[in-house]
N, C-alpha and C positions, 0 to 999 in steps of 0.2 A: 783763805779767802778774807783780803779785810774788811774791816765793817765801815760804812757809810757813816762820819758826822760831821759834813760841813753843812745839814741843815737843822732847823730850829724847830721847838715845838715846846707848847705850854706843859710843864711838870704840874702835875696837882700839890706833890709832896714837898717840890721843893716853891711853889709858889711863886715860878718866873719863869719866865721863858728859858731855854739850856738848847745844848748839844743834844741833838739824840742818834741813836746807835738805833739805824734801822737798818732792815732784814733785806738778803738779797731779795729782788721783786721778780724774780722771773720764777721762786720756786712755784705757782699757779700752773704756769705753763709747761715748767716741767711735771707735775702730775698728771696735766694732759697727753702729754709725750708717754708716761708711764702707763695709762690707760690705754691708751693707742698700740702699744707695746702688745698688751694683753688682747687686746681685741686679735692683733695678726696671729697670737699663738692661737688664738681661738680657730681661726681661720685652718691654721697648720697645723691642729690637731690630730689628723692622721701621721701623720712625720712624727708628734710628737707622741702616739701611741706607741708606735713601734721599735723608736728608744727609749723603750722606760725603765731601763737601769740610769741613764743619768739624766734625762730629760726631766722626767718627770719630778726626779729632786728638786733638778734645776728648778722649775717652774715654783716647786713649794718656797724655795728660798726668795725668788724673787716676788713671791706675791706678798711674803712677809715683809720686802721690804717697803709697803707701800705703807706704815706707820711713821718711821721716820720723811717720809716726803709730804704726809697731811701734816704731821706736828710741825714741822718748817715752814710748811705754806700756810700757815693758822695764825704763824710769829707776827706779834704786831712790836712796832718802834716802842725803844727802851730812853730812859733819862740816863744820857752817860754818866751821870753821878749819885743815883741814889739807884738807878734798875727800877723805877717805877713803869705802868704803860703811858706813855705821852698822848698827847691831841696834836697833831699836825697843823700848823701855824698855818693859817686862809690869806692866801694873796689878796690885800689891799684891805685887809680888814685894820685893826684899830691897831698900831703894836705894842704889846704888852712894855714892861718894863728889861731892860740889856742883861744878861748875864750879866753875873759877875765879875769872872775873868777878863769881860770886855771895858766894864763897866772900874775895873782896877786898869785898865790903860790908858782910859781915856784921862 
């Protein structure tokens, strides 16, 4: 999956505006999907009683997986060059001063 950096955001560390490497934004909605999930086994719970040589694994495996989908969906936007957490740059507010690498082409 690649990662998002053609938008900007104030670095603390590096003390200018940069690139930042932000997080796919739909993993929220896919932990809603993942609960949603859980709720219909909740539902099919009899189905899943009755196989419980492999159902009921199943279900242990899958409930584990719902640590990595909070830690993804918790991820906030990175400074593509130092990995600090960034501030997302506010439409029409004041703009900081140009990256660097922009600021070497101009």
């Amino acid at each position: 999956m690649p990662l998002r950096t053609d938008r900007f955001a104030d670095c603390p560390r590096c003390a200018t505006q940069v690139h930042a490497v932000w997080p796919w934004p739909h993993w929220g909605r896919l932990r809603w999907i993942y609960f949603s999930v859980l709720g219909l086994c909740l539902v099919a719970s009899p189905v899943i009683l009755a196989d419980g040589f492999v159902m009921i694994p199943t279900m242990m495996v899958w409930m584990a997986a719902i640590g990595p989908i909070n830690r993804l969906a918790a991820k906030k936007p990175t400074c593509a060059r130092c990995g600090s957490i960034v501030t997302p740059v506010v439409p029409g507010s004041a703009a900081p001063s140009r990256p660097p690498e922009l600021r070497a082409a101009s």
